[in-house]
N, C-alpha and C positions, 0 to 999 in steps of 0.2 A: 223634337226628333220623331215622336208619335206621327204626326203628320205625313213626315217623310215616308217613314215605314208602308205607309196606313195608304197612303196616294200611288197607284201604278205608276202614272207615269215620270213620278218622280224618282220610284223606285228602279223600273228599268232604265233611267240615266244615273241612276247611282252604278247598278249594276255595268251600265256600258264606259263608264269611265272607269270601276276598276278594273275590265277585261283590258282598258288602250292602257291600263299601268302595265301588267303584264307584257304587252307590246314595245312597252319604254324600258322593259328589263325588270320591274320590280320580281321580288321574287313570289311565288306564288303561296309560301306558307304566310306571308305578311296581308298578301292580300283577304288570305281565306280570314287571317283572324278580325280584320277589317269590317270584312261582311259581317260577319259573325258577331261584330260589337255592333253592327249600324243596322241590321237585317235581322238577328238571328236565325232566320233560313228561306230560301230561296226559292220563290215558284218556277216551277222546272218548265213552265211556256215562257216564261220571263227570259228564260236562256235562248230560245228557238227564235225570240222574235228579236233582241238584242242581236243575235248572230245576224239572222236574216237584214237588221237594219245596217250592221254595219258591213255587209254587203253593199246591199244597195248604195250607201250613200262614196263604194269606190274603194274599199279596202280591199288589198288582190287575192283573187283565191288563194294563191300561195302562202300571206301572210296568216288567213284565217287555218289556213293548213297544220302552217307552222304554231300556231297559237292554241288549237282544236286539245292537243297533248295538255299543255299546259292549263290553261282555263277549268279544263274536269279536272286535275288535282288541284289548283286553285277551290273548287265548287267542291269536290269529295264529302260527303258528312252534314252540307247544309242546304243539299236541294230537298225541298220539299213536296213529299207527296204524299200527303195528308187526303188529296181528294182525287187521288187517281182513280182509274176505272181498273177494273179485273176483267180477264177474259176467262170464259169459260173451257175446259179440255177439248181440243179441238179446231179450236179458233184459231187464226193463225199468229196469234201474238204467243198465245200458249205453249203453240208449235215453237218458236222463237228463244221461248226461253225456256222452254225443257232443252232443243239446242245447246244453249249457253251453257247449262248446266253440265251437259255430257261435255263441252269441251273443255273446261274448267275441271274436271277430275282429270283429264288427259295433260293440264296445264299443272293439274297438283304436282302428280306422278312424274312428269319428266322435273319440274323444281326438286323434286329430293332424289333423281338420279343426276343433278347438275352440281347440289352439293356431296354426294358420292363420288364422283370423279373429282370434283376440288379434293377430296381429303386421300384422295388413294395416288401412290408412286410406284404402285405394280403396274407392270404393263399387263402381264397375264390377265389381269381384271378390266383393263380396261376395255377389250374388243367388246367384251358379253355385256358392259356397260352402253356404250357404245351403238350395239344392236338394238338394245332394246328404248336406249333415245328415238333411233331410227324406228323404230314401231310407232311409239308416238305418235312422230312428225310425221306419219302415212298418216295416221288418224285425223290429225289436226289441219291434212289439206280437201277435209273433206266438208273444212270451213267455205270452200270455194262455192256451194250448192245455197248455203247462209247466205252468201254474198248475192249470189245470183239473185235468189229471190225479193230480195230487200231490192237490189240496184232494177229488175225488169219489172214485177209485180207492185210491190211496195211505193217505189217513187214515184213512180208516171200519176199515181191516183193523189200525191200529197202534194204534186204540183201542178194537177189540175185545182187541186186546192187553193191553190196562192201559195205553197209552201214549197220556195225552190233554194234557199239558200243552206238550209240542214243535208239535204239529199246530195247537195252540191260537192261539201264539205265532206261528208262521211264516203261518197263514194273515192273519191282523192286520198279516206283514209286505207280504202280497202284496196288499193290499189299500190300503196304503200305496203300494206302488207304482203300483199301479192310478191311482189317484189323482196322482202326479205322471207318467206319460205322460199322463194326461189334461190336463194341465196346459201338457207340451208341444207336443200336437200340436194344440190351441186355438192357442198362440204360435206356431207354424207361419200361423195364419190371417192374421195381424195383422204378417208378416214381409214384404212386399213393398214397402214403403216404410221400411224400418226403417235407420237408420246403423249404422256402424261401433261407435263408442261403445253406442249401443243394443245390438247383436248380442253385444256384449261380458258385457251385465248381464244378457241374456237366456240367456245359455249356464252363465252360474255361478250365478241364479238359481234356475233353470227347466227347460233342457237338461242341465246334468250331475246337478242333484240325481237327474233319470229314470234315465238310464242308470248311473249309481253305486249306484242301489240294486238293480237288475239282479246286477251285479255285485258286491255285497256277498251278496245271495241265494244266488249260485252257490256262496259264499264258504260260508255258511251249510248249502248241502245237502251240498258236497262232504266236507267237515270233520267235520261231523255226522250229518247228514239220512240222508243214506244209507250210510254205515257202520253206524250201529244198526238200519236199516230190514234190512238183508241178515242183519244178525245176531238179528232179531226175528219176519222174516214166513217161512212156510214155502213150500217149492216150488209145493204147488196154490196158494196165494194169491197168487204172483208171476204163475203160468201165467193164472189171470182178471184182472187186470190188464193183461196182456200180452194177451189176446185181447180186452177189453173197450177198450184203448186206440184204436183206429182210429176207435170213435165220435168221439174230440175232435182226434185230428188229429195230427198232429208240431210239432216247431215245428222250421223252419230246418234240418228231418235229414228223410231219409226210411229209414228201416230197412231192410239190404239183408241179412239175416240171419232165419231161424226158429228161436224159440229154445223147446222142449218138454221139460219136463225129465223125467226118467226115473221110472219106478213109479209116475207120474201120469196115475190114468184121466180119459178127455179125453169127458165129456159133449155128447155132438153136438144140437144147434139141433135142437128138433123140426120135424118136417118135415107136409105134411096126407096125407093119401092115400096122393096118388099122383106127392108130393116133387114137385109142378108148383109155379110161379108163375102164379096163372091172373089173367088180364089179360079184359076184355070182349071184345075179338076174338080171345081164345084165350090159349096157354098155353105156358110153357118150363119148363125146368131152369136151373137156376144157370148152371151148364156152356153152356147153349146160347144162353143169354143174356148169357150175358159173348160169347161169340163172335160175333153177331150186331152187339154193339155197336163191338167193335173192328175188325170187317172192313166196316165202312161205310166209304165213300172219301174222310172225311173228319172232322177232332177236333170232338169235343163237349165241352163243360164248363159244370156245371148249377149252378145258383148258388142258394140258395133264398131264402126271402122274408126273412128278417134278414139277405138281402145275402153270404152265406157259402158259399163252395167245399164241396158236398158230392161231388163224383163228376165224372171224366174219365174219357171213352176212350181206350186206350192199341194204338191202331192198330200197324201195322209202321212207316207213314210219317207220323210226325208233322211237324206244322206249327210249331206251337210248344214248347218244352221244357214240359216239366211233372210236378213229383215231388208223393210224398202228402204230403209237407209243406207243401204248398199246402193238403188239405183241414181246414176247420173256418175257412181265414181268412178276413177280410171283404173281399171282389174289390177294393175301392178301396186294399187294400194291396197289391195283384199288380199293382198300372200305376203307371208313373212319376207323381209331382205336375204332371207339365205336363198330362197326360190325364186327371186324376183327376174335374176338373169335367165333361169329356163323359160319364165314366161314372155317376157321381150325376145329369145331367139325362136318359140314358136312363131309371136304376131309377127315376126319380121320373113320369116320362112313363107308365112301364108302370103304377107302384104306379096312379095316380091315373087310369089305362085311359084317356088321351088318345092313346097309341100305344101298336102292338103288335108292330112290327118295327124295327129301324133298321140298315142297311145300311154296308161302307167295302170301298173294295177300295185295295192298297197295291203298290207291285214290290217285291220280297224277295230282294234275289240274283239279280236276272235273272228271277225265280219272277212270277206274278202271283198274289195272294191275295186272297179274299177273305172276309170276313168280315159275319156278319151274328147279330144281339140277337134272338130271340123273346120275347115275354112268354106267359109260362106260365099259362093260367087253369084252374079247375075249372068243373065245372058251370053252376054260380051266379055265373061270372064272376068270382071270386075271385083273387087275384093269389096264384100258388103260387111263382112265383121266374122266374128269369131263363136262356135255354136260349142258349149261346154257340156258333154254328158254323161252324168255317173248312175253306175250299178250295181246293186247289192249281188253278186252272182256265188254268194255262198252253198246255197240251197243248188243253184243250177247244177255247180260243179260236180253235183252230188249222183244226179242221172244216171242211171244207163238202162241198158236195154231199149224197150220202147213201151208207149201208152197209146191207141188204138182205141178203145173204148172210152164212152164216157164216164170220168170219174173226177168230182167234185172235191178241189182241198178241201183235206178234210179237218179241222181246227179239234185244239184239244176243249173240253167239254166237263164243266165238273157233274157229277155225278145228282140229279135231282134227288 
């Protein structure tokens, strides 16, 4: 038996006839204990390349689909990665699984509000339960940016690799999922009249199948996915994925780390001329334009026209919190479900140029704020997205008279 363990390729035809058991119905705790007596644990390439063979040799995507589920709880507990690689803060595997991490506390959180609504027969309790599912599941579609990156960045480089049948597979799984949050947050629509007993079939239907496959994914990259990806893609192709990632956003993390790795020449963004940004009334630098935006005395955030956070000001005094994990999502996931209908009759006002500003001022701690919706048009009247901007106007409201001379705020000062 040493022999067998001991010899690859004998091993992964152990391993690819237990996965076709699977396929013949065995059940997958039988099989795990199988491995487990003939194996004791599993090199986690052995599963990528096994996958990828029985690809190849004509098993249908849909079957290795249908199987994908099954096989990682078959495998749970005896992949081995005794000699994985670690990635440093930064990197973008790092980036990946602090990810997982924020979505798995959002995955905890609605599980012990799924067994609260099992145990409760008030209806009174159940809308507030309810809502705050629906918070959640705003969070958890902001897995969509995860997805992005792995399915645009991520694959193209692991199957320039030779590695096309994992990519293959997982993105079919994400697509899967895709399709059941879509699923949930339709039932979100149709939950304000709903009972108890209803909330009940609608969470073991509908709600948990979303976020269990969330959480079988993470299950799937962390096990897998990226163990081989670290041990496959090389430092400069990590480095353009990591520079290319801020186009689709973070999901639920905001990266506090630069992560550049060593003997990697770093190809700089051509620039025209004379390295301006030239605009109709004139012209910046990067550099002066970033500053121009954050010393305005008040937060911007630009929304564009599919509705999606592309860019904040990040002033000294901000109004509201706001990290880059915000960008790429769709604005009506950054507002509670009580607001979310204000903020689709504004985008729909602007889209359809029936209005082009809408206004709300609030107290905040004592603060007075205000806030106010631009719509964004081009030339030709075109709807380009939606310009958000708030302001501390405590202090203004306070004026009168008038100031004519120069005179510098004047800040309190302790006493030398």
């Amino acid at each position: 038996m040493s022999e067998l363990i001991n010899n690859a390729q004998k091993r992964k035809k152990l391993l690819k006839h237990m996965i076709l058991q699977l396929h013949e119905g065995t059940a997958p705790d039988a099989v795990r204990t199988q491995l487990t007596r003939l194996m004791g644990s599993v090199p986690y390439n052995d599963v990528v390349e096994v996958e990828q063979e029985l690809i190849a040799e004509g098993l249908p995507q849909e079957e290795i689909l249908k199987l994908c589920d099954i096989h990682t709880a078959a495998l749970d507990g005896i992949l081995d990665h005794s000699e994985a690689k670690t990635a440093p803060p930064g990197h973008p595997v790092h980036t990946f699984k602090e990810e997982n991490r924020a979505l798995r506390k959002e995955i905890q959180a609605l599980n012990l509000l799924y067994d609260e609504i099992k145990k409760t027969e008030d209806q009174t309790k159940l809308q507030p339960l309810l809502n705050d599912i629906h918070r959640y599941f705003n969070n958890l579609m902001d897995v969509e940016k995860h997805y992005l990156r792995k399915e645009y960045l991520l694959f193209p480089f692991l199957e320039k690799h030779g590695v096309t049948g994992p990519p293959t597979v997982m993105w079919g799984k994400h697509d899967e999922t895709r399709e059941f949050l879509k699923a949930a947050m339709e039932a979100f629509g149709a939950a304000a009249e709903i009972t108890p007993e209803e909330a009940k079939t609608v969470i073991d239907l509908v709600l948990k199948p979303a976020s269990q496959a969330i959480d079988d994914m993470i299950s799937k990259e962390e096990e897998i996915l990226l163990p081989m990806c670290l041990d496959t893609l090389e430092d400069k192709e990590w480095f353009e994925i990591e520079r290319q990632s801020i186009e689709y956003g973070y999901c639920l993390y905001d990266p506090k780390d630069t992560w550049k790795p060593e003997g990697v020449e770093v190809e700089e963004a051509a620039a025209d001329e004379t390295g301006k940004i030239q605009l109709p009334s004139g012209s910046f630098d990067v550099q002066e334009l970033t500053s121009i935006l954050n010393t305005i005395p008040f937060d911007m955030t630009f929304v564009d026209k599919e509705d999606r956070v592309r860019y904040f000001t990040q002033g000294r005094e901000r109004i509201f919190a706001r990290s880059r994990a915000i960008l790429g999502r769709k604005i009506q996931q950054c507002h509670p479900p009580s607001s979310v209908n204000i903020v689709e009759k504004i985008l729909d006002d602007f889209k359809a140029g029936r209005e082009d500003n809408a206004a709300f001022w609030i107290c905040l701690n004592d603060r007075f704020i205000h806030i106010e919706y631009f719509a964004m048009r081009g030339d030709e009247g075109d709807y380009l997205g939606t310009l958000e901007v708030s302001q501390d106007l405590t202090e203004k409201r306070k004026l009168e008279g008038e100031q004519r001379l120069l005179q510098y705020a004047q800040k309190d000062r302790e006493d030398g």
